[in-house]
N, C-alpha and C positions, 0 to 999 in steps of 0.2 A: 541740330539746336543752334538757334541764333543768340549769339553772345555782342558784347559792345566791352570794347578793349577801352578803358578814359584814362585822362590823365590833366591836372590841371595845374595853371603857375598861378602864383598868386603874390601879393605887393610882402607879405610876411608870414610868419608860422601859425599867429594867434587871432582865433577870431574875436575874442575878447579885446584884442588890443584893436581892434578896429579893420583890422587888414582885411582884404578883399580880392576877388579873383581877376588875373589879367589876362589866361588863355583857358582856352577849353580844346581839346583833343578827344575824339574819338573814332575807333576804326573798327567796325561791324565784321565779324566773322562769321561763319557758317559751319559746321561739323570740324571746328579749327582752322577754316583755311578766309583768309581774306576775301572780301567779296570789294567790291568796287565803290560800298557807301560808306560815306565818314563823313562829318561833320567837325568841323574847327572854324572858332574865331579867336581875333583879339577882342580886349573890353579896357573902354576907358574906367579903371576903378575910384575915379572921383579921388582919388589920394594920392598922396606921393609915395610911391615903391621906395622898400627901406633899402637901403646901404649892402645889406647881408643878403635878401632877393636879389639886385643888381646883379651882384656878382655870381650866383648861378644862373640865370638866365639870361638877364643883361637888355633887361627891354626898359627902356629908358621912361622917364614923363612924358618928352616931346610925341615919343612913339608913339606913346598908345591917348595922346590926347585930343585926335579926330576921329580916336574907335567908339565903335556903339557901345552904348549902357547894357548891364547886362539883364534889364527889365525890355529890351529892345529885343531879346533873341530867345529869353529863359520860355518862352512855350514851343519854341522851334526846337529848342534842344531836349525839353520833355517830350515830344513827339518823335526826338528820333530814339530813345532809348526805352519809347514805351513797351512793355510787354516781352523786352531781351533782356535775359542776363548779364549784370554789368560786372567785371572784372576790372581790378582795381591793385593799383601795389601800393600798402600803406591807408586801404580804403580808408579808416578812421577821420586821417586829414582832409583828404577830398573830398568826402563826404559831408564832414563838417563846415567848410566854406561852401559849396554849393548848396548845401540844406539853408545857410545861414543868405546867401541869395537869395534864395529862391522866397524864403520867409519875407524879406522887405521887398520880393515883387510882387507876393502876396499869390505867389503858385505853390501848389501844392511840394510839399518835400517829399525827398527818394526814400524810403524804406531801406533798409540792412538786408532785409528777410533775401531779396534777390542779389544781392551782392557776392563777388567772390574774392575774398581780398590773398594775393598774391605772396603778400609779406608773411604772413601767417602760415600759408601752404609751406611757402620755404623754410622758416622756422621747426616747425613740425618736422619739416623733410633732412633740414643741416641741422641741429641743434648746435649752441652753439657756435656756428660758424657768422661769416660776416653775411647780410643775406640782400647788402642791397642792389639797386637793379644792376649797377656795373659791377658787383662782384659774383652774381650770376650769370651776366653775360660773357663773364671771364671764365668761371665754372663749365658753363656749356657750350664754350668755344662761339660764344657768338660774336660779329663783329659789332665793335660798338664807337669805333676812331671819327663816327659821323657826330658823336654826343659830346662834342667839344661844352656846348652851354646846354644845360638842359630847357627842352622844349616840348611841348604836348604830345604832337604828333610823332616827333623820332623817339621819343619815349614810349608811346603807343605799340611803332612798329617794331619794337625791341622788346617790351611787352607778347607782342604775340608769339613772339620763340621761346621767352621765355616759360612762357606758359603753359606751352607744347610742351618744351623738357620737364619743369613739373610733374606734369599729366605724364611723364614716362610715355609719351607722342611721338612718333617717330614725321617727320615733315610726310606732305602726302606725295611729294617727287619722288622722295626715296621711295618708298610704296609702288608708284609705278614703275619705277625703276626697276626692284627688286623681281616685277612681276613680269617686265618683259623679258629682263634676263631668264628667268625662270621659263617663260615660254621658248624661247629661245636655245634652252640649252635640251627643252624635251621634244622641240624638232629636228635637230640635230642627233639624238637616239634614235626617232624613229626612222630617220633618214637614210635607208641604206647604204649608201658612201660614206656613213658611218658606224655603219652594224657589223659585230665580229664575224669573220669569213671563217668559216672551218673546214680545215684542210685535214681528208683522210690519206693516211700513208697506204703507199703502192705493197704491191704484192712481195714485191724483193726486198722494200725495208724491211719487211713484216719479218720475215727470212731471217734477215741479218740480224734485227735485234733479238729473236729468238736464239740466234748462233751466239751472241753476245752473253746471253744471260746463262747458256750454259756455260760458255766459257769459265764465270766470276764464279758459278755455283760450283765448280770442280775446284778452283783454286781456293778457295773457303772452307773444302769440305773434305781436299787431300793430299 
């Protein structure tokens, strides 16, 4: 199954208050393991990134005010997630800023129906517990000392393990891993310079420990 791992920044939280999207991450997978396509831009969001964005992300005005509009890119990026399942942490938010794109490029919006939102899997999975993406990646030992600011893409690739652990997925290294050891360990049985040598006792032990076992049975018995 082909899936698409997303993740987006955007200038604030609310699309009602106007905010809009400033990065687009995504990383295409295959039966859970990465394959080589992904798609990521910056976008100039025609507005000034608020105060409280800044400081998670940290992409400035200057930054992103030679980047393309994102009616410049929004059919390039419907075409790479056409017809893959899109996996999402928190889908609701991103969701809603790209739908809210896409509506003033006047492209068609993404549907829920294919969506698999991350946040929720975890919820269901920790109740209770804290479930966001760096307190998962703390959960399942992932490293994550690269997500100083958050960003689409290292968000994306922290996403995929995440995702895996979820799914109770074991990575597909281990798997191989697990499988050559296993072969390994059943040439090594078949291997004669491995196989139990069975030594029969000579004629005079035979003797002797017969002379033995009388000996214990008179002493037991008189």
């Amino acid at each position: 199954m082909i899936e698409v791992i997303l993740d987006t920044e955007t200038t604030g939280l609310s699309v009602k208050e106007g905010h809009r999207i400033i990065e687009i991450g995504c990383v295409e997978i295959e039966n859970l393991i990465p394959t080589k396509n992904f798609f990521h831009c910056y976008l100039n969001p025609g507005r000034k990134v608020s105060e409280s964005a800044l400081k998670v992300h940290g992409y400035t005005d200057e930054f992103l005010s030679d980047k393309k509009k994102f009616k410049e890119i929004g059919q390039e990026f419907l075409d790479f997630i056409k017809d893959k399942r899109i996996v999402i942490h928190n889908a609701e938010f991103d969701l809603s800023h790209l739908n809210n794109e896409l509506s003033i490029a006047g492209l068609e919006k993404i549907s829920n129906k294919n969506v698999v939102d991350t946040l929720q899997i975890a919820r269901d999975k920790f109740p209770g517990s804290n479930v966001s993406l760096d307190a998962l990646c703390k959960k399942f030992r992932i490293d994550n000392s690269r997500r100083v600011k958050h960003t689409a893409l290292i968000d994306c690739e922290l996403l995929v393990k995440v995702y895996v652990n979820l799914l109770d997925q074991k990575e597909p290294s281990f798997n191989l891993k697990n499988s050559e050891d296993n072969t390994n360990k059943q040439e090594l049985i078949n291997n004669s310079n491995y196989s139990k040598k069975i030594v029969e006792a000579t004629e005079e032990e035979i003797l002797l420990h017969k002379s033995f076992l009388k000996s214990k049975m008179k002493k037991n018995f008189f």
